[in-house]
C-alpha positions in Angstrom: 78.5 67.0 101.8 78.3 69.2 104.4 74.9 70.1 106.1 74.6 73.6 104.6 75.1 72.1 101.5 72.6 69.5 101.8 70.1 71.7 102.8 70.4 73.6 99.6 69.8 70.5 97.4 66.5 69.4 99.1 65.7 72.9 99.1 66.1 72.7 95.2 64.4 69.7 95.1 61.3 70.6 97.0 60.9 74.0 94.6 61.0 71.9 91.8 58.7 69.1 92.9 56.1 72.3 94.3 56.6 73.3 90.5 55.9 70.4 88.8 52.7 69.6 90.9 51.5 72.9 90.1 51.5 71.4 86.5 48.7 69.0 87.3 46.2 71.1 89.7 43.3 71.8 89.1 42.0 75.7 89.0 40.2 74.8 92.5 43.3 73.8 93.6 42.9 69.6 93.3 45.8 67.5 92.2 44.9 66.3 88.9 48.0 63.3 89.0 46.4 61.8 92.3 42.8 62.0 89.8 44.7 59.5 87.3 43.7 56.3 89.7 42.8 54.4 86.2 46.4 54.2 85.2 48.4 53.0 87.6 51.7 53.1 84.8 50.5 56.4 84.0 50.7 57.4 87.7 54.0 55.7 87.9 55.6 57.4 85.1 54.4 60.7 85.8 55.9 60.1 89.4 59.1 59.2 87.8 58.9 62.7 85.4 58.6 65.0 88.5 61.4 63.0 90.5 63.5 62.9 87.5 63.0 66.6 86.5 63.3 67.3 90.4 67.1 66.0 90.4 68.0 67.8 87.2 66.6 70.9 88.3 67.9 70.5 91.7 71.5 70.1 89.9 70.9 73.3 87.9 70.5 74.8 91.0 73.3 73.3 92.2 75.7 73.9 89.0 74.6 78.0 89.9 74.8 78.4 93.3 78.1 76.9 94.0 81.6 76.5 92.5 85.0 75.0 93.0 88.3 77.5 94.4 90.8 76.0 92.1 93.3 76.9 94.6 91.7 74.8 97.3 89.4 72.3 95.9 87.3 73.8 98.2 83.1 74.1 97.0 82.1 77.5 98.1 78.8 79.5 96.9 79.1 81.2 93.7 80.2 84.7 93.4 78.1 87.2 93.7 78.2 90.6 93.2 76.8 94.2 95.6 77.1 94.6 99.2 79.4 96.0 101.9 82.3 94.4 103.7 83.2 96.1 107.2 86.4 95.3 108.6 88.4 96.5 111.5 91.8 98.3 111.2 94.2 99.1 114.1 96.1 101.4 112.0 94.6 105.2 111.2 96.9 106.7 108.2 98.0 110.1 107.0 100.1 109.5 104.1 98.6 109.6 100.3 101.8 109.1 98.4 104.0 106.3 98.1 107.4 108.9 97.0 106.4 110.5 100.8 105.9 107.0 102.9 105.6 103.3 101.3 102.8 103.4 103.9 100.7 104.4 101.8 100.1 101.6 100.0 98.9 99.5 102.8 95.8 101.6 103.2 96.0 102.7 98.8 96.4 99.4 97.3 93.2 99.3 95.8 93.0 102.7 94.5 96.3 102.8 93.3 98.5 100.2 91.1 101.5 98.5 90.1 103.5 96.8 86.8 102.9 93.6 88.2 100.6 92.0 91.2 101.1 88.4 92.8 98.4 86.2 90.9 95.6 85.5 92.7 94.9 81.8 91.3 98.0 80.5 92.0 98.6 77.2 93.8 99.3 78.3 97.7 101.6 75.8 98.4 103.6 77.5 95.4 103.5 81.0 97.1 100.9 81.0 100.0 100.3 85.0 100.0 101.9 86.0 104.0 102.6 89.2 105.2 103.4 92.2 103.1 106.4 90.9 101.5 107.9 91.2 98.2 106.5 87.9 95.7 109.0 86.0 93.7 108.6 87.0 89.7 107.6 83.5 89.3 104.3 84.3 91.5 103.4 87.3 89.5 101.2 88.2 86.6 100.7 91.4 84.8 99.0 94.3 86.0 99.2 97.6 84.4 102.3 95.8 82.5 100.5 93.6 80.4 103.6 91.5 79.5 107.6 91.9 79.8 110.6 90.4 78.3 114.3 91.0 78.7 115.6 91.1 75.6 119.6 91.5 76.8 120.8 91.4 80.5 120.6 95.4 81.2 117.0 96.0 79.2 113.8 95.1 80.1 110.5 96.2 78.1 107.4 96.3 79.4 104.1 95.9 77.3 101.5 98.5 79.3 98.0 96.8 79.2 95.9 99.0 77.0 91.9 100.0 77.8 93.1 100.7 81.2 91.1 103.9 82.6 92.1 106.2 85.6 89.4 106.6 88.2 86.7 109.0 86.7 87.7 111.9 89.0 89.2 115.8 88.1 92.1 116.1 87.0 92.3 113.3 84.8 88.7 112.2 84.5 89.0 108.9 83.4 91.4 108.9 80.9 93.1 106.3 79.2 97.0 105.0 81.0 99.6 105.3 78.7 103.3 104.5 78.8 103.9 108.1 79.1 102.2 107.8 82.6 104.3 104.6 84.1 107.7 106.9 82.5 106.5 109.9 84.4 106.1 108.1 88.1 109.6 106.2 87.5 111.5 109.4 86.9 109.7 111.0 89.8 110.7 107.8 92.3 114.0 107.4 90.9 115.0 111.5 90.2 115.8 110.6 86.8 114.1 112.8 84.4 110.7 114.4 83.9 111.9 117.4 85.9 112.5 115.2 88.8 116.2 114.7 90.1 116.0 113.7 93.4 114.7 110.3 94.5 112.3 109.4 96.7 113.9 107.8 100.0 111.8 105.1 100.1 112.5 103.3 96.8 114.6 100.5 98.6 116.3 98.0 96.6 114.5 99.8 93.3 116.2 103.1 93.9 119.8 101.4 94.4 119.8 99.3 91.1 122.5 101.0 88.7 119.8 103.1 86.4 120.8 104.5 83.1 117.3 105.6 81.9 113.9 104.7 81.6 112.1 106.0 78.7 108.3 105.3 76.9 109.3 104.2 73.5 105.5 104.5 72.7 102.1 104.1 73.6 101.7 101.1 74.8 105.9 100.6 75.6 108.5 101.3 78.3 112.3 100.6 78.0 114.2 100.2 80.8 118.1 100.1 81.3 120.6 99.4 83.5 124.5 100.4 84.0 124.9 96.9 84.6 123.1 93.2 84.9 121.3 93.0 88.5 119.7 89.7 88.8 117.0 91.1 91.5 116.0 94.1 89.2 113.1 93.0 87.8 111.5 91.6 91.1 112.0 95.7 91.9 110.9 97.0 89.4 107.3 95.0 88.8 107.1 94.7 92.9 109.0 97.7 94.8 107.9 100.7 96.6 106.3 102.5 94.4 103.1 103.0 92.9 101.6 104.3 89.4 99.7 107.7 90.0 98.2 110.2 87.4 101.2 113.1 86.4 98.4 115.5 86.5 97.7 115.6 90.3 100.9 115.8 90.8 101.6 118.5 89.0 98.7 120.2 90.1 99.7 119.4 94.0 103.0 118.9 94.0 102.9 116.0 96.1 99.7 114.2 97.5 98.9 114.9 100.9 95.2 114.3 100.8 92.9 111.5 100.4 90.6 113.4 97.8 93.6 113.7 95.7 94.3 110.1 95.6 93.3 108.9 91.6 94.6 105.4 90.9 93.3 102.7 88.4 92.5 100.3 91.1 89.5 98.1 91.8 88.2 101.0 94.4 88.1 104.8 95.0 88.8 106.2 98.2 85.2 108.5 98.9 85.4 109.1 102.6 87.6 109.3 105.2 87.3 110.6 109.1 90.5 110.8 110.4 90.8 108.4 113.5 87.5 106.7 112.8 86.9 105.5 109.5 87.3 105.2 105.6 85.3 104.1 102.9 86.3 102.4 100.0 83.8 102.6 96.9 83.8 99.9 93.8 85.0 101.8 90.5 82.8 100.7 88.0 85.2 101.3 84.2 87.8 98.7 86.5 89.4 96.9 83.8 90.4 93.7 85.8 88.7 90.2 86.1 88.9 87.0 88.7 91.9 85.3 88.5 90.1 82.3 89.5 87.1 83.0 87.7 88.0 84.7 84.7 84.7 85.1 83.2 83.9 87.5 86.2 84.8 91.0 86.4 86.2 93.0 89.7 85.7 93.9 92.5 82.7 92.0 93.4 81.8 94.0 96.6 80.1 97.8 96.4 81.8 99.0 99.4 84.6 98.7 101.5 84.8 100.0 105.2 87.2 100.1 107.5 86.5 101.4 111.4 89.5 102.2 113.3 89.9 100.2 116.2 93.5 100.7 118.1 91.6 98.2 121.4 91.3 94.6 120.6 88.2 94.5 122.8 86.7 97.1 120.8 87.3 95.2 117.4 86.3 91.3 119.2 83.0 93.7 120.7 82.1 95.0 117.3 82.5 91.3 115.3 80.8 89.3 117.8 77.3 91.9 116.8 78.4 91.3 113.5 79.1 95.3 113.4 82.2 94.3 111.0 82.7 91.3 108.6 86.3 90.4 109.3 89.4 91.1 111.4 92.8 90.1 110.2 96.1 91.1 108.5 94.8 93.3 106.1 93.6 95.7 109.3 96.7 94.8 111.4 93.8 93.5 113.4 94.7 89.8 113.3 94.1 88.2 116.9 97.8 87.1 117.9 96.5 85.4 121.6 95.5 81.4 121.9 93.0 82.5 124.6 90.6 85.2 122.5 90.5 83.0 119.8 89.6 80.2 122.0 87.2 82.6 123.5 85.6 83.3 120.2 84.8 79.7 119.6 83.0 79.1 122.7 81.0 82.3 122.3 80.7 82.1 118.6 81.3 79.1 116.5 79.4 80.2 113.8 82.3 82.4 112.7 85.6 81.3 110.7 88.9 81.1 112.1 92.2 81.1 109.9 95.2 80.0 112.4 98.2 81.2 110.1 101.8 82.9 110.6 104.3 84.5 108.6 107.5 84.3 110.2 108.4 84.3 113.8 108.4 87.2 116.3 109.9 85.8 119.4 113.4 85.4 117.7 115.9 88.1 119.6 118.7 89.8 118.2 121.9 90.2 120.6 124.6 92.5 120.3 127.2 90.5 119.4 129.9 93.5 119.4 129.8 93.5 123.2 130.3 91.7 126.5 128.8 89.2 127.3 126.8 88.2 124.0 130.5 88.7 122.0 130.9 85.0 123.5 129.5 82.3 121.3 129.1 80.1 124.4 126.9 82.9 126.1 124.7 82.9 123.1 124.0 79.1 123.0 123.5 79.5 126.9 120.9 81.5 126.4 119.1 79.1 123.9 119.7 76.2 125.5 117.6 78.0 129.0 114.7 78.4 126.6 111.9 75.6 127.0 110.4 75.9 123.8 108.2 73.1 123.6 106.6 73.8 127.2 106.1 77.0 126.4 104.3 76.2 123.7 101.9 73.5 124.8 101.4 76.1 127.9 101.7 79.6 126.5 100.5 78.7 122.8 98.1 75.4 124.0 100.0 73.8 120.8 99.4 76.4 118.3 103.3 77.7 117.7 105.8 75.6 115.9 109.1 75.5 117.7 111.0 74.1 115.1 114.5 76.4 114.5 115.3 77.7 111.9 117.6 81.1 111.0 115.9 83.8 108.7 114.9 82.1 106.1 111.2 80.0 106.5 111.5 76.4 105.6 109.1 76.4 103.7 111.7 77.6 100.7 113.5 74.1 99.9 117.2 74.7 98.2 117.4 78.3 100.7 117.9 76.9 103.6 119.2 73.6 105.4 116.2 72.1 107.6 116.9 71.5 111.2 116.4 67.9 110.8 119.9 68.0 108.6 121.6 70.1 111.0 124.8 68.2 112.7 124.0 66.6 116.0 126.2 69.4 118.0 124.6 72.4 116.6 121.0 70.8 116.9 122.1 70.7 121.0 122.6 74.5 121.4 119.0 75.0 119.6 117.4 72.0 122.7 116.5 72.9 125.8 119.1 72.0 128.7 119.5 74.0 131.7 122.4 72.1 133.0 124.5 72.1 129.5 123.4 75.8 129.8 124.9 76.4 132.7 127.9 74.7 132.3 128.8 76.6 129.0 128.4 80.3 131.1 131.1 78.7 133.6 133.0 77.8 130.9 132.7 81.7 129.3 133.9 82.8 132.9 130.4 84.0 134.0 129.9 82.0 137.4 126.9 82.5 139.7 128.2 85.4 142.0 126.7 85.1 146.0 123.6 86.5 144.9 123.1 83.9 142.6 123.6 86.2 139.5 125.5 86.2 136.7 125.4 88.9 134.9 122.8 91.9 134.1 121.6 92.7 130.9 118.9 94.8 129.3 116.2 93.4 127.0 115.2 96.3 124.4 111.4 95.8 123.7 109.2 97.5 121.2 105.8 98.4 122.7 102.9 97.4 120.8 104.4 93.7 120.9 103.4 91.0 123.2 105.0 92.4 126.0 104.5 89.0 128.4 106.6 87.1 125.9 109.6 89.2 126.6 108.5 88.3 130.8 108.4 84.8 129.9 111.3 84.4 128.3 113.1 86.5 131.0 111.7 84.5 133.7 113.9 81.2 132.5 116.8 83.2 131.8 117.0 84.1 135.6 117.1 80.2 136.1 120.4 80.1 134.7 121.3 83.3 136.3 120.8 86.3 134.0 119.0 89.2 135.5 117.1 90.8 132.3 115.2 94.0 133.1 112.8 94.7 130.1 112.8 98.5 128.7 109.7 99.2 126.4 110.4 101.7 123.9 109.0 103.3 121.1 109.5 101.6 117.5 111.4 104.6 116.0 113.1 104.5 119.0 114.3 100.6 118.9 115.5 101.5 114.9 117.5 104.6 116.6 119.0 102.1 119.1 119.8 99.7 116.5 121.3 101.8 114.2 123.6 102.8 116.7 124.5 99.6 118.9 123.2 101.2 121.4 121.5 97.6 123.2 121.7 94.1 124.4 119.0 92.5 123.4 115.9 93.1 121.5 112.8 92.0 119.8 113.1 90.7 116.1 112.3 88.3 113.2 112.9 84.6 111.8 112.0 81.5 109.5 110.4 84.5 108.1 108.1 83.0 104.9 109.0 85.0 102.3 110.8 85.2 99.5 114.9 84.8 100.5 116.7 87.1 98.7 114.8 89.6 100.2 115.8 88.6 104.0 119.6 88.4 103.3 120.4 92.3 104.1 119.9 91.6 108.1 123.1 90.8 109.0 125.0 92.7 105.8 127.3 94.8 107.7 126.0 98.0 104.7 122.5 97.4 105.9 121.8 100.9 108.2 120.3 99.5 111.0 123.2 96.4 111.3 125.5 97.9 113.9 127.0 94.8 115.7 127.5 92.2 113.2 130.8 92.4 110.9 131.0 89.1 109.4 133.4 88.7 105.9 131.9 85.2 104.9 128.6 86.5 105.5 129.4 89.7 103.7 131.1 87.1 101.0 127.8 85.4 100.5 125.7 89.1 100.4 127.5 89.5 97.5 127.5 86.2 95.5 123.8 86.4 96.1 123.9 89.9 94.3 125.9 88.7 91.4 124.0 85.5 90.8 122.4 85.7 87.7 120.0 83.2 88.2 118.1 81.3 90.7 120.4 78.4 90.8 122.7 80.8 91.8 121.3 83.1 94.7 119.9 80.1 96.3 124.2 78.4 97.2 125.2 81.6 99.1 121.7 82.2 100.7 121.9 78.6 101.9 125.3 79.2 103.2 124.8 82.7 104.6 121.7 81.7 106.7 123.6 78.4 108.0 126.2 80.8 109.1 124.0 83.3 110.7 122.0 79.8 112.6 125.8 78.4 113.6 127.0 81.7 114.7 123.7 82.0 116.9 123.1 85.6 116.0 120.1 85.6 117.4 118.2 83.3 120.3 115.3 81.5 118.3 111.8 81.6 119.3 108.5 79.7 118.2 106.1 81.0 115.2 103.4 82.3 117.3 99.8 81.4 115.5 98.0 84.4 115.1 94.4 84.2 113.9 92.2 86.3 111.3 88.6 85.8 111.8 85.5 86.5 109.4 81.6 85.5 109.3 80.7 82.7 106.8 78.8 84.9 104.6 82.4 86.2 103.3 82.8 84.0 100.7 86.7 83.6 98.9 88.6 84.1 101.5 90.8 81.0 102.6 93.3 83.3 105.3 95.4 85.1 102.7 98.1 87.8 103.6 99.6 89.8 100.9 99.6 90.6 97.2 103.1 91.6 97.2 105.2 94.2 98.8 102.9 96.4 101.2 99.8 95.3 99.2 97.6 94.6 101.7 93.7 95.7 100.6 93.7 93.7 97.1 92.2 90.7 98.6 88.7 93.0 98.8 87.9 92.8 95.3 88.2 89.3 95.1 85.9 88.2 98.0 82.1 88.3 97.9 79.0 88.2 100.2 76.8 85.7 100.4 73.5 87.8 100.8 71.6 84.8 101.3 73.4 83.3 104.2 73.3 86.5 105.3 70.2 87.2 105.7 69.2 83.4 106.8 71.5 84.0 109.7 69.1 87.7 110.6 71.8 90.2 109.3 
């Protein structure tokens, strides 16, 4: 029992023993047990009544103030409902509606909803919520879909959960959601029907599925059909990029391209919002939704939800350590992603709660394997092989990273991938650090050390906004075998440009990513846009197994094989999961370090969480 808690109990105890002696006083204020002296077993028994009654009391306290997460066994104080939650946010938006940018619903998640949402009270070491990614169907529940089935292999009908109300605002003014409204944003997304004919750009794998209609059969019902059987459709269609929003504001707008426009169903309503400074979330009270994990309780528990826009990491650290905001983290893009200002944190702070977590590695970098000198296979183990991963993370990282490689897919999905561990003992040695191997293999490729020591030149590619003395670091042992990099920062929309042409050697990019596979298998698909240098037929082979498969069984043989290949043909230069960390006072109560509800769901996890105003308060906020 930790000393929090214990100081709880004997406060229970005490305010129960203060009540029952109040039972005996006298009106001037004497104790009238301690006036019993002529019956000793009279004085004993009554002793034994108030210490009895104190312990039940005490647990009745207990049994209120506190309850078990069923997803962690953890005891946390009960929820409680009112208050405001302040976080930080990196990220100041301008974009209202997911057919314009799928941005939106990283800042609209809670205003505006989907067919399905990841469940909440699902055992994390089943799906454990990362990074904005789409969930496996097996990790969803219902949302406005109440229920589906798929009654032949090209229909699926959706049961729309009924009593569901739109936000109480003009022009639909808390209405009732029908079918008719989940067919109408469909049609628009997809250009097929309700006036609408051309789709939305952004639909991804939704808007590429072979559609043959999608129709509200009645009230409460949507049918949906396909040309053809696609295994991933209905991961698409209850988790894509889209979002359900009232037909009436569209109409009336056209498209929506301001925040006092936005009308969803969600847990919250979007009331305020100063560009590059703030916006304000505030609870909808007719919200139809309860706890997952307490399902007596209904959502959200919190009043109000701000977020302060803080690009500066010194800003946001400046502003938690006065307890200005409640939390920094993922859901702001304000996670901490260096060892040393976490570190820092604890010294200064230890009162406040640190989640170490990662979603997939950004270190790994992606070569041009269409050109000289990364078309060599032996210059791309070279390069691994001058990497010293496991130095650079007790150093860089202070033990934090995990080095382990891996190739895309995150080992944490068993049957998807093939563990290093089970790798043969050849391929294991390209992924190990050994400068001298390394440098015998670039002789070999017929790149020897020219009179000024050097090799060959090359150009690392990197994305500004990342962690721009990785890219140094990493340079720095490449020069010991050699290899002159120069780094180039560049823009992001810039680095997509370049990629989509070729138009690079290296550059930044992503692995052992933990999310769902099937998902992750389009990078090296030599039809996926911004592939321009990889043209593999067995990988391309697998890509399309993976799209025939008809059940899980099925997709997870060709992913296997397709990431093995991608890992054997050493695509890309592996580099450690970096930790990052999201960090929150302890009077936010429900929060164990989640990501994600789903695809670019990234507010949801504020009406779930509560305040303890209590703890608050004890600690003088």
């Amino acid at each position: 029992m930790s000393r929090g808690t214990l100081d709880n109990v004997l406060s229970g105890i005490k305010a129960c023993f203060k009540f029952i002696l109040n039972i005996f006083k006298h009106p001037n204020g004497e104790s009238r047990m301690f006036n019993l002296k002529s019956s000793s077993k009279l004085s004993a028994t009554l002793l034994a009544l108030i210490m009895g009654a104190s312990v039940f009391m005490a647990g009745q306290v207990w049994a209120g103030k506190y309850v078990t997460d069923p997803t962690t066994g953890k005891t946390v104080s009960a929820p409680e409902y009112g208050g405001t939650l302040t976080f930080a946010t990196k990220h100041d938006w301008d974009v209202y509606d997911t057919y314009l940018s799928p941005a939106t619903l990283s800042v609209g998640s809670v205003v505006i909803e989907k067919l399905a949402i990841t469940d909440w009270a699902i055992d994390r070491d089943i799906y454990p919520f990362v990074g904005g990614y789409q969930a496996p169907v097996s990790a969803l529940r219902g949302e406005l879909a109440e229920s589906w089935e798929q009654p032949d292999p090209t229909t699926y009908v959706f049961k729309i959960r009924q009593g569901v109300k739109w936000h109480d605002k003009p022009p639909v003014n808390g209405r009732e959601l029908t079918a008719k409204d989940i067919e109408y944003n469909y049609h628009r997304d997809l250009g097929l029907g309700s006036g609408f004919t051309e789709p939305s750009p952004y639909t991804g794998l939704l808007g590429s599925l072979p559609w043959e209609s999608i129709e509200a059969t009645d009230k409460w019902t949507v049918v949906m059909k396909l040309k053809e059987p696609t295994f991933a459709a209905l991961g698409a269609i209850l988790d894509g990029y889209y979002s359900i929003q009232p037909p009436e504001v569209i109409e009336e707008h056209g498209a929506i391209r301001d925040w006092r426009q936005m009308v969803g169903t969600g847990p919250y309503m979007i009331t305020d919002w100063v560009v590059r400074s703030s916006y304000t979330y505030t609870k909808n009270p007719n919200y139809w939704g309860f706890d997952e994990k307490y399902p007596e309780n209904r959502l959200p528990y919190i009043d109000e939800v701000r977020a302060l826009v803080m690009p500066e990491v010194a800003t946001f650290l400046a502003a938690l350590r006065s307890a200005k905001i409640d939390y920094i983290g993922w859901h702001g893009g304000s996670q901490l992603n260096a060892v040393d200002q976490a570190e820092s944190l604890r010294r200064t702070n230890p009162e406040l709660v640190i989640h170490t977590w990662s979603e997939r590695s950004n270190n790994v970098v992606w070569l041009n394997v269409s050109k000289s000198p990364y078309d060599d296979i032996m210059v791309r183990h070279a390069m691994q092989m001058a990497l010293d991963l496991e130095t650079i993370n007790s150093t860089y990282y202070k033990g934090y990273a995990d080095t382990i490689p891996r190739g895309r897919v995150g080992r944490e999905f068993k049957g998807y991938t093939v563990l290093f561990e089970e790798w043969p003992d050849e391929l294991k040695g390209y992924y190990t650090y050994d400068v001298a191997g390394a440098e015998k293999l670039l002789d070999e490729a017929g790149y020897p050390r020219g009179a000024d020591g050097i090799r060959f030149k090359t150009t690392y590619m990197h994305p500004e906004g990342k962690d721009l003395s990785w890219a140094e670091l990493i340079a720095s042992y490449w020069r010991e075998i050699g290899v002159d990099v120069d780094i180039e920062v560049v823009t992001g929309p810039e680095q997509v440009a370049r990629q989509k042409t070729g138009d690079y050697a290296m550059t930044q990019w992503l692995g052992g990513v933990k999310a769902f596979p099937p998902g992750q298998m389009i990078q090296f698909w030599s039809g996926w846009p911004r592939n321009a240098v990889i043209r593999d037929a067995q990988y391309d082979a697998g890509y399309e197994a993976m799209l025939a498969a008809t059940t899980v069984e099925e997709q997870m043989s060709p992913i296997k094989d397709m990431d093995m290949r991608s890992i054997e043909q050493h695509w890309m230069i592996w580099g450690p999961l970096a930790p990052a960390f999201n960090v929150h006072w302890p009077w936010v109560i429900g929060y164990n370090g989640e990501g994600g509800f789903g695809r670019s769901r990234g507010q949801e996890v504020f009406a779930r969480l509560w305040i303890d105003s209590e703890l608050k308060e004890a600690m003088g906020y």
